[in-house]
N, C-alpha and C positions, 0 to 999 in steps of 0.2 A: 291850450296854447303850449307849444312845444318850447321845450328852455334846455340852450345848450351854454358850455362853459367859452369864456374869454379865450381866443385862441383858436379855436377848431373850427376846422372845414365843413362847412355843410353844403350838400346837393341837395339843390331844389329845381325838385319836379313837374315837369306836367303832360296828361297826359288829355289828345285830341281827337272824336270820339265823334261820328255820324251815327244815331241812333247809338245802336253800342258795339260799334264799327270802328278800330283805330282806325284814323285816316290824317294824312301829312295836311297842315291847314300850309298856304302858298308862302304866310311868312308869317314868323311869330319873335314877340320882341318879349323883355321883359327887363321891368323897372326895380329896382332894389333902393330902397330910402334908410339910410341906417340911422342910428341915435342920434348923429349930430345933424340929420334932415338933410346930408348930402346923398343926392341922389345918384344911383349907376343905372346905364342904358345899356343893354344888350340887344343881339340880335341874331337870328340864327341865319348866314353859315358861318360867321364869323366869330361868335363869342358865345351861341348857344351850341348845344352840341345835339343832333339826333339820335339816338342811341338803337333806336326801335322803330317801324313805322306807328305816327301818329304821338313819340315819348321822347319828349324833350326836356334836356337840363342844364343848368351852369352850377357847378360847385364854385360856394363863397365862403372868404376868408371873414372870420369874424372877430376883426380887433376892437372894436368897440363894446364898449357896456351898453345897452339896456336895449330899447324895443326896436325889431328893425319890420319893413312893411313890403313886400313885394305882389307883383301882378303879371301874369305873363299875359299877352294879349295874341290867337289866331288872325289870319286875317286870309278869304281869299275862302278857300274850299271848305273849309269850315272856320268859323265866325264866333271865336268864345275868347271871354274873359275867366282868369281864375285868378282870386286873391288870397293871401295869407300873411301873419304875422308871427314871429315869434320873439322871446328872450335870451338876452345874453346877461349871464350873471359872471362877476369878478371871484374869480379865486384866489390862493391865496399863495399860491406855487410861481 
């Protein structure tokens, strides 16, 4: 599990794949639940961003401490969930 410091920006990825084909799925959302169990909702054109065909992301502000849980979800041309977690630990700056 990935651990980054109190403060920093993290891009989170995802990338959507027929076979092992990028391909733009028709809409993809993606939920973020931080330490305190508040949840954020995105969604792409408006708050994810396509970077690439089939490579999408939203970079997030990480002011809380400790576990936070995200999922982007496709929908439409291709059809996939992808999950991950990571850490935020307090520094001392």
């Amino acid at each position: 599990m990935n651990t980054y410091d109190e403060g920093d920006l993290v891009r989170l990825t995802a990338k959507f794949t027929i076979l092992t084909e990028l391909t733009n799925p028709n809409a993809v959302y993606l939920q973020v639940i931080g330490p305190d169990r508040a949840t954020g909702t995105y969604s792409y054109p408006t708050t994810v961003t396509n970077s690439a065909t089939g490579v999408f992301y939203r970079d997030v502000s990480l002011d809380l401490v400790g576990r936070y849980d995200y999922n982007f979800q496709g929908t439409g041309t291709v059809q996939a969930v992808g999950a991950g977690k990571f850490i935020v630990r307090r520094t001392d700056f």
